[in-house]
C-alpha positions in Angstrom: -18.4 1.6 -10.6 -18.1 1.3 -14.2 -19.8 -1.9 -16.1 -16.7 -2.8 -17.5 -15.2 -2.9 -14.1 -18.4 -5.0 -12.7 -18.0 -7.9 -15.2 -14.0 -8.1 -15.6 -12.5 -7.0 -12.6 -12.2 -10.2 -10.1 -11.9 -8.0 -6.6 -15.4 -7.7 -5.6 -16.7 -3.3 -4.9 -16.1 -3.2 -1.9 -11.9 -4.3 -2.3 -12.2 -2.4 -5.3 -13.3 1.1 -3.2 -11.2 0.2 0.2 -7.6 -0.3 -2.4 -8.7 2.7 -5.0 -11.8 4.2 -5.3 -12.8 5.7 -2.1 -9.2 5.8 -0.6 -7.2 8.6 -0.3 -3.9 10.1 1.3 -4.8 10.6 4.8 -4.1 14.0 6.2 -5.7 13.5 9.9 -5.3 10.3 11.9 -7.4 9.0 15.2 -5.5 8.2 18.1 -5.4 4.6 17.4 -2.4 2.9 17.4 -0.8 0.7 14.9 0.2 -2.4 16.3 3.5 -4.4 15.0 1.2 -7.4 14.0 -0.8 -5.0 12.1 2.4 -4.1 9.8 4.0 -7.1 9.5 0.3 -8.6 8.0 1.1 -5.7 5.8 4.6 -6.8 4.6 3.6 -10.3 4.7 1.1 -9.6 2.4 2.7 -6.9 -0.1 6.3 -8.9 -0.4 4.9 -11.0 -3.0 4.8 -8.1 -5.2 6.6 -8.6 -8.4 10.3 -6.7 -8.6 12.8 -7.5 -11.3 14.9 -10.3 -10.0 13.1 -11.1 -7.6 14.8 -7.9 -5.6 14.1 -6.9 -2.8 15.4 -3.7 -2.2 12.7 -1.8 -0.2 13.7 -1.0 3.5 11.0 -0.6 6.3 12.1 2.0 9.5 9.0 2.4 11.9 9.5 5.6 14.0 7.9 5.0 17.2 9.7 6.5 19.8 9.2 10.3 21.0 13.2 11.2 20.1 13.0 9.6 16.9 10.0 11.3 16.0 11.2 15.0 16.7 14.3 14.1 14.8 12.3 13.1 11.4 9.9 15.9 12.1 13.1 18.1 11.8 13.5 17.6 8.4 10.0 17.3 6.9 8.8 20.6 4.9 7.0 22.5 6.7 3.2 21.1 5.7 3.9 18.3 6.5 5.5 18.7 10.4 2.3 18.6 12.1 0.5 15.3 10.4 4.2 14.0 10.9 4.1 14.5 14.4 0.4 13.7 15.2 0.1 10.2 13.2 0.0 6.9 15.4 2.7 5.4 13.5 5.1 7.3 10.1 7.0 4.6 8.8 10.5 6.3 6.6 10.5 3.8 3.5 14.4 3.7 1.9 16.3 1.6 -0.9 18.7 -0.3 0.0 21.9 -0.5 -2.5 23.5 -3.1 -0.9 20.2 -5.4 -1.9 22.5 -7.2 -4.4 23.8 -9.5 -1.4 20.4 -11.3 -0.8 19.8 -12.0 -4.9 21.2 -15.8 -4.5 18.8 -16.4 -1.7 16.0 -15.0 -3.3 16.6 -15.6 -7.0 17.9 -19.3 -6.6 17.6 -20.2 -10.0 20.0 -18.1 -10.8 22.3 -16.8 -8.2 25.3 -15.9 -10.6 22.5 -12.5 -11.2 24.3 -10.7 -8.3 27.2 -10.2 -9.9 26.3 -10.6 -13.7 23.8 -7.8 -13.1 24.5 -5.9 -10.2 28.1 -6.0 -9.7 28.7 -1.7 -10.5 27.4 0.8 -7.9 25.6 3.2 -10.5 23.4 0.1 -11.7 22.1 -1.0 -8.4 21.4 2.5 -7.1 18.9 2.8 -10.7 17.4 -0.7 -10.7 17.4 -0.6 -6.5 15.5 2.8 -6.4 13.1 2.2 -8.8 12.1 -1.4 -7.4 12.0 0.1 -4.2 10.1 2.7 -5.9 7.4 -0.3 -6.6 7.3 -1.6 -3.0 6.4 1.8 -1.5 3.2 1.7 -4.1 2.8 -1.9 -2.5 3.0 -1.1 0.9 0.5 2.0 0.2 -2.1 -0.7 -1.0 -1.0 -3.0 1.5 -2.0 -0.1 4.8 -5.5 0.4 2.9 -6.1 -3.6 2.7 -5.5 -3.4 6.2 -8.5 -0.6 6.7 -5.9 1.8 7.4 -4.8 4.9 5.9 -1.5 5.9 4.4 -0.7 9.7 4.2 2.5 9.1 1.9 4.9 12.3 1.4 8.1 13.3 -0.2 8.2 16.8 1.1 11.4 16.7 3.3 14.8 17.3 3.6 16.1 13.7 2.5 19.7 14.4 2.9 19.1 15.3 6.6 16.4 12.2 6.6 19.6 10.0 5.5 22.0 11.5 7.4 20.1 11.0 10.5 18.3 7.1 10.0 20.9 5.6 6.8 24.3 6.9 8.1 25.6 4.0 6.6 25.2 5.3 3.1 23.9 2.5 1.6 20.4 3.5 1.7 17.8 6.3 0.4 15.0 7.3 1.2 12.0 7.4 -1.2 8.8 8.3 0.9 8.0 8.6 4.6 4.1 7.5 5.2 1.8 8.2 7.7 -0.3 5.5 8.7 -3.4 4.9 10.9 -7.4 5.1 10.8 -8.3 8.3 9.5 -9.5 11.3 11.5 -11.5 13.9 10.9 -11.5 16.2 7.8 -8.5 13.8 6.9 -9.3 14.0 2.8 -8.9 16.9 0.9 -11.7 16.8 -2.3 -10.5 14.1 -5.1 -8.6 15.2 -7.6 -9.5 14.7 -11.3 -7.8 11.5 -13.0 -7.3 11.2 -16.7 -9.6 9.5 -18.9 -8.3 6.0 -20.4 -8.0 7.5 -23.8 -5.9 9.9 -22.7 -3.5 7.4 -21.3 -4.0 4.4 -23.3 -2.8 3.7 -27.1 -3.0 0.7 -29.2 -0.7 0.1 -32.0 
């Protein structure tokens, strides 16, 4: 750990390692399971996010059963078909276009937003899929605060991924994830990150 992060950063080390330091993308998983109370602590947690609006456009499908895991193993690439299979629990993360309909519950204030803002097609497919977008990150950090590990991928068919769990074709997916507690060899080496004055400018 850095100095600077010792003596500004309010999360103690060891939330600091379990959320980013020492956490990775998971490509090996235990047998354990991943219970229903464990994810909804996740969601409970990770919903108070910030979106814009107050949005909440992120949709949650946990594949649990043997036929609906053969169908979504279908249309991953093909690196990713075996860790798809083997994890104790994938969950396929979507946006929902639609989200538009629950802005005057959740943005009471101002309700008149749903249809000021959000009223075109086009709009809420941009603004939904990018908020959305912000969940999945959420949720990612949300499955490590949990002492799990996520094993997020975008390598799949998502037409197919749509056509078989969004038939409605109001939603997309962004990312399916593989959660559970890690197995062995489930890290590949880390990556190199860039420096902050590569990344950050004043002006």
């Amino acid at each position: 750990m850095t100095t600077a992060a010792q003596d500004v950063l309010a999360l103690d080390a060891a939330a600091q390692d379990l959320l980013f330091r020492e956490a990775r993308t998971a490509n090996t998983f235990t047998d354990e399971p991943v219970t229903d109370e464990q994810v909804q602590a996740i969601y409970d947690l990770v919903k108070y996010a910030p979106t814009a609006f107050n949005q909440q456009p992120l949709r949650i499908v946990l594949v649990r059963s043997a036929e609906a895991r053969e169908r979504l193993v279908s249309h991953m690439a093909d690196g990713n078909k075996e860790k798809t299979g083997k994890a104790p629990l994938v969950a396929v993360l979507a946006a929902d276009h639609e989200f538009h309909e629950e802005i005057p519950r959740l943005l009471p204030h101002f309700p008149q937003a749903k249809d000021l803002f959000f009223s075109e097609r086009p709009v809420r497919e941009q603004t939904g899929s990018f908020n959305a977008a912000l969940q999945v990150g959420y949720f990612i950090l949300g499955v490590r605060a949990a002492g799990l590990a996520a094993g997020p991928m975008t390598g799949y068919d998502a037409a197919g991924i749509n056509k078989e769990f969004f038939p409605d074709g109001d939603h997309a997916v962004l990312a399916v994830v593989n959660i559970g507690k890690p197995g062995p060899d489930a890290w590949y080496p880390r990556s190199p990150r860039l420096e902050y004055d590569e990344v950050v400018t004043t002006v």
